[in-house]
Each structure stands twice: as structure tokens, then as C-alpha cells.
C-alpha angles and dihedrals in degrees: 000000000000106000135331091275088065088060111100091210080057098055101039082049089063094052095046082063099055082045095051087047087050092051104049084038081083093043119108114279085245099076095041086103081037128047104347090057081043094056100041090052091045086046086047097044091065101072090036098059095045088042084052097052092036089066100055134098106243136054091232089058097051087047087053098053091040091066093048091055077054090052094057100046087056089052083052093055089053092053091050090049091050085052106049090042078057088049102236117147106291121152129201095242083065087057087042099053088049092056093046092050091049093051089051097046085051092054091044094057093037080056087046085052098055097050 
């Protein structure tokens, strides 16, 4: 690995980002301060949090800030779910990408484990 924006889960996350501001661009203007400012920090906190693990200088570290980019997407999953029970626009790709990411980013750290 060269650097975090060689990882795969780094870049899907990113996307997942452009596809999370699409999304909650078509939410009501009220939540704009609520859950759609909710769901694009926890989107952008993905990638962060790899990028920034990615960066240190152990293994343990990277691990640590892995799970807390899992964190996040699961955070983001809850947030999804909240919408669509309040019936704004959420699709099921949106649910599938989150669960391919998140099996990606488990492998990864399984693989990060096994170094």
C-alpha cells in the first residue's frame, strides 16, 4: 500500500459520500441542521477515519482507527434506517453499498490482524 487512497474501502467510502450528499440533497429543508447534517459527517467520517489510520505508525493504531470508521458506517446505517422509517428518499442500493463496504472494511482488518 502506498498510501490510504490505494485502499479500495478508501475509495468506496468516498463515494459513498457523493452518494449520501445526493441523497439528503432531496430531504426537507428542516433537517438540513438534523439528519441530513448527521448523515453527511457520519459519510465523511469513514474515509477520515481509514485516511487517518492509515497514516500512523503501528499496526494497533490503524486497527484502532479502522473500527472506528466502522463505527461510523454503522452509525450511518442507523441514520438510513431513521430516514426511510420517516419516509425520505432512501434506496436499497444505498443499504447494499453499506453492507459491501462493511464487509470489505472486516476483511481488511481481519487481513491487518494477520500481519
Amino acid at each position: 500500500m502506498k498510501t490510504h487512497k490505494d485502499l479500495e474501502i478508501w475509495q468506496k467510502s468516498i463515494d459513498l459520500i457523493k452518494d449520501m450528499y445526493d441523497m439528503t440533497a432531496n430531504f426537507p429543508n428542516e433537517e438540513m441542521f438534523g439528519l441530513t447534517s448527521q448523515i453527511r459527517r457520519a459519510a465523511i467520517s469513514i474515509p477520515s477515519n481509514i485516511a487517518e489510520g492509515a497514516a500512523r505508525q503501528s499496526r494497533k493504531e490503524n486497527i484502532r482507527f479502522l473500527y472506528v470508521a466502522l463505527g461510523s458506517l454503522s452509525e450511518l446505517e442507523t441514520q438510513l434506517i431513521i430516514a426511510d422509517k420517516l419516509n425520505y428518499p432512501v434506496k436499497q442500493d444505498n443499504f447494499d453499498d453499506i453492507e459491501t463496504l462493511r464487509r470489505k472494511m472486516l476483511n481488511f482488518i481481519k487481513y491487518q490482524k494477520s500481519k
